[in-house]
N, C-alpha and C positions, 0 to 999 in steps of 0.2 A: 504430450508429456504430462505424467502426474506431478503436481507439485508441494510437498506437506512443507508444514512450516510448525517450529515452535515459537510460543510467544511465555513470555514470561521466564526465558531462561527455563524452560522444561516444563513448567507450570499446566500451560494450555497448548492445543496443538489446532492446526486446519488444515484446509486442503483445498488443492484447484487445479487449473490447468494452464498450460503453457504450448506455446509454437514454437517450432526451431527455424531461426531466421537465418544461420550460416552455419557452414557443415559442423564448424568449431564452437558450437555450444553457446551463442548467443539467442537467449528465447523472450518470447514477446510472453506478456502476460499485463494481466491488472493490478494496479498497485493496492487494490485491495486486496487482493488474494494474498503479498507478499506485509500487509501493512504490519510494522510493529513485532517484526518476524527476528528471533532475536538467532535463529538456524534456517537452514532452507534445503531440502536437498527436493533432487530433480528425477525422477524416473522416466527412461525412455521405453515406451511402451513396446518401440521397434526390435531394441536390440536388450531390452532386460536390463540394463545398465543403470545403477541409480549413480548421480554426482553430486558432489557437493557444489553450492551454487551462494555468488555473493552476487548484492544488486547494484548493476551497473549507474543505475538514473532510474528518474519515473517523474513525472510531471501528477500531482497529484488532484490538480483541476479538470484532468481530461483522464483520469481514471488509466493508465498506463505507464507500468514497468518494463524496464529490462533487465534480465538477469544473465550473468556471465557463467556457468559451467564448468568445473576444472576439471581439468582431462578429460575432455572431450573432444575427438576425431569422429571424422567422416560419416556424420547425421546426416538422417536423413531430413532436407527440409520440406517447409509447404510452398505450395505452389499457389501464389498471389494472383487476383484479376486486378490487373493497374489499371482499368478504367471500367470498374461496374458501374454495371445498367442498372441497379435497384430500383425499382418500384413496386408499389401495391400489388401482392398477387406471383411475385415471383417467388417460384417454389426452393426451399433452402433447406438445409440441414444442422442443426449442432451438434456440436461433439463435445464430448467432456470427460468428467470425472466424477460423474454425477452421485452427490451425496458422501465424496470422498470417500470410494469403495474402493478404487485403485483396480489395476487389470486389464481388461478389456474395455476399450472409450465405450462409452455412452451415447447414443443416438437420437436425435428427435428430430423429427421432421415435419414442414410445415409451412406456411406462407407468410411473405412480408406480407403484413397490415398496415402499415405508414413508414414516412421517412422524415427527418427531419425534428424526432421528438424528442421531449426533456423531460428527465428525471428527477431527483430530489436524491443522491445518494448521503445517510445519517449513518457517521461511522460512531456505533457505541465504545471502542475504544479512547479516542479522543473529547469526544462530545461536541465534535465539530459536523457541518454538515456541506456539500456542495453539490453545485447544481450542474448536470452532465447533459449538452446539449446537442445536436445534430444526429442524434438516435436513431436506427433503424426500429422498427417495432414487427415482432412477429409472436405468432401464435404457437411456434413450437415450445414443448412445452421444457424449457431453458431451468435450469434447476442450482440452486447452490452445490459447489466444486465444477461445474460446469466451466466457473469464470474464468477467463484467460483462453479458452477455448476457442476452435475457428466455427465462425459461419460460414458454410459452406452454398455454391449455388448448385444447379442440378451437374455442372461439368466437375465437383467437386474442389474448383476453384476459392479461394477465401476471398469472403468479400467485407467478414466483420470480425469482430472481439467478442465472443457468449460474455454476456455481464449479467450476474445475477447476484443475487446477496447473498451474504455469510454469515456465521456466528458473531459477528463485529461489525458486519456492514447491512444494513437495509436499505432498499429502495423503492421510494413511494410512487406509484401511479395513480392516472384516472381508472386504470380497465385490471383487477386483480387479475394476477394469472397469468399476462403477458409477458413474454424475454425481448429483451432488448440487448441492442449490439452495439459499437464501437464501430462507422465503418472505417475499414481497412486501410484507405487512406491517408487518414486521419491518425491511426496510429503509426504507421509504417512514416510519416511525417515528426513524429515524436523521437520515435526510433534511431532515426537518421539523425536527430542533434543531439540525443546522448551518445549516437558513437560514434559521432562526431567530437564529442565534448562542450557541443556548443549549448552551454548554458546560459540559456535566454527565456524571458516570459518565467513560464511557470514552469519549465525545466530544471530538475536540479539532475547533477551529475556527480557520480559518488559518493562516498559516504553518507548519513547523516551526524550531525553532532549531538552527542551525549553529554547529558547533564547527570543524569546519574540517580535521580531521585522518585522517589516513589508520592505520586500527586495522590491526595485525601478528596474523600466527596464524588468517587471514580471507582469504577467497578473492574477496572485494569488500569487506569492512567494513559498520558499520551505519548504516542510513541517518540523516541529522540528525547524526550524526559525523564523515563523510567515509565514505573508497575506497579500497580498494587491502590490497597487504599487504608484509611485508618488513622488513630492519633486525634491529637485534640489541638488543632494548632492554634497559634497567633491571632487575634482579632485585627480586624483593617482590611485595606484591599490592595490584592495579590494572591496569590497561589497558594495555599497553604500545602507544608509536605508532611507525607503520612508516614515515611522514611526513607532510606537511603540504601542506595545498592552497596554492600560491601566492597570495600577497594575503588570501588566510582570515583571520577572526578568530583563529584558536592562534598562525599563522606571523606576522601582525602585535606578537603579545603575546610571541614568543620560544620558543616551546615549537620542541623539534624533533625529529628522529627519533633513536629509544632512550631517550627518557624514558618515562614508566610515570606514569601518570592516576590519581590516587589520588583523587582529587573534585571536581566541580564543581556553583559556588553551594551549597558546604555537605551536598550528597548525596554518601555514600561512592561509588565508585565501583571495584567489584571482577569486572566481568566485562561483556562487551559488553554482555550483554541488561539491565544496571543501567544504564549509560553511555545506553542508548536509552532507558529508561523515564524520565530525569531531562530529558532534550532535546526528549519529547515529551509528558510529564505534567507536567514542575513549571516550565520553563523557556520564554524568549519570546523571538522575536526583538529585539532592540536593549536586552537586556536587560543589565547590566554585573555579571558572576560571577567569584567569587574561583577558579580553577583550582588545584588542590594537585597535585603531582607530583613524582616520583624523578626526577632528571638521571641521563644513563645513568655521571656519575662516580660517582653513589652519595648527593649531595648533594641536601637534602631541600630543596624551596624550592615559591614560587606567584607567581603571575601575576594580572594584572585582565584579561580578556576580556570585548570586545563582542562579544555573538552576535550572527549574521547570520541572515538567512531561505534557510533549506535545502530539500534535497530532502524530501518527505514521507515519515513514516515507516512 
């Protein structure tokens, strides 16, 4: 399945790829493929059909989403290996989206070269960065839009997740050139307690919570925060905002551009990548949190904010 996304409310747009995990339009993919996605629709490459798609969950430490599909009957899905054999040398295939051309998937084929490896995934939307471990490593040659794609073995069974990087997301190796996979496992283990709804570890389940605001010093901002960058904020330490989404939860509650975010619901808040960890680990939509902030006169003050249901993080 092709999978675009806009970010920025229309602004920016990307693209990737997704698996259909039940006939009813639940698809696996990477949470970076969907990160910060403020639309998502789904194209079944089978039946020509594009959906509109909102995200079920995604565990953003083990690089995996789900997305839910609406109106969606009798998919075709993929056919899982529940106990591969991977090692060095066995011969595989990706598939994808390669380049987010949309149409006919994308192929490459090739051999695992290791198992067991780790990444460094730097998402330049956020300016946070994490470390993605028990890799498969292969020489095909795995291409951005590819991600969220299956690795296939020669029975064309799945045995991983194509993870590559995006316009938002890079990932650093020792061997340039190499794709790396998710094995299947592993995600299909993720999978099962978002829809489940068991939200535990680094699972989140539903929505994320929006704040509304557009982070400065940021080349997009962090997702579940807002977009954007600019402004001349507040001195001290905290977040400075470069503005505010119209109608958002922050612009409702007063906050506005050159105030400086010093906490919300009680979580300090001293750098985007805290800002995103409290909107998407300790925070919920429709939830009412005390905001603490510098005004850009220098006057310390706070606000009541309702958070909204935002882009994923």
């Amino acid at each position: 399945m092709d999978v675009n996304i806009t970010v920025d409310y229309g602004q920016a747009r990307g693209a990737g790829t997704g698996m259909v995990l039940t006939p009813d339009g639940e698809v696996l993919t990477n949470n970076h493929v969907i990160d910060g996605a403020t639309s998502i629709s789904v194209t079944d490459v089978g039946n020509g059909k594009t959906y509109q798609a909102r995200v079920a969950g995604y565990d953003v430490s083990k690089d995996v989403a789900i997305l839910q599909l609406s109106g969606a009957s009798n998919l075709q899905t993929i056919t899982i290996d529940r106990s591969p054999n991977v090692s060095a040398g066995t011969e595989v295939v990706g598939i994808g989206n390669a380049g987010g051309a949309g149409g006919i998937p994308s192929y490459a084929g090739g051999t695992v070269t290791a198992t067991g490896q780790s990444i460094t995934a730097a998402d330049g939307l956020s300016g946070t960065s994490e470390r993605l471990a028990g890799m498969i490593e292969t020489n095909a040659n795995i291409q951005a839009g590819d991600s969220g794609g299956p690795l296939v073995n020669a029975a064309g069974q799945v045995i991983g997740i194509d993870t590559a990087g995006s316009q938002t997301s890079q990932f650093a190796s020792q061997q340039a050139g190499d794709g790396f996979a998710i094995p299947i496992n592993v995600a299909t283990g993720i999978a099962n307690q978002i829809l489940d709804s068991h939200s535990v570890g680094g699972v989140h389940v539903g929505p994320t919570a929006f704040l509304g605001v557009q982070i400065a010093q940021s080349t997009s901002g962090a997702p579940g925060s807002g977009l954007g960058n600019g402004g001349t904020p507040a001195s001290g330490s905290g977040v400075p905002i470069a503005g505010v989404v119209s109608g958002g939860p922050a612009a409702k509650a007063g906050l506005a551009s050159g105030d400086l975010i010093t906490s919300v619901g009680g979580h300090p808040v001293t750098s985007q990548a805290s800002l995103r960890h409290a909107m998407v680990n300790d925070l919920t939509p429709g939830q009412s949190v005390t905001v603490s902030y510098t005004a850009r006169s220098g006057q310390q003050d706070s606000a009541t904010v309702v958070l909204a249901a935002g882009p994923p993080a």
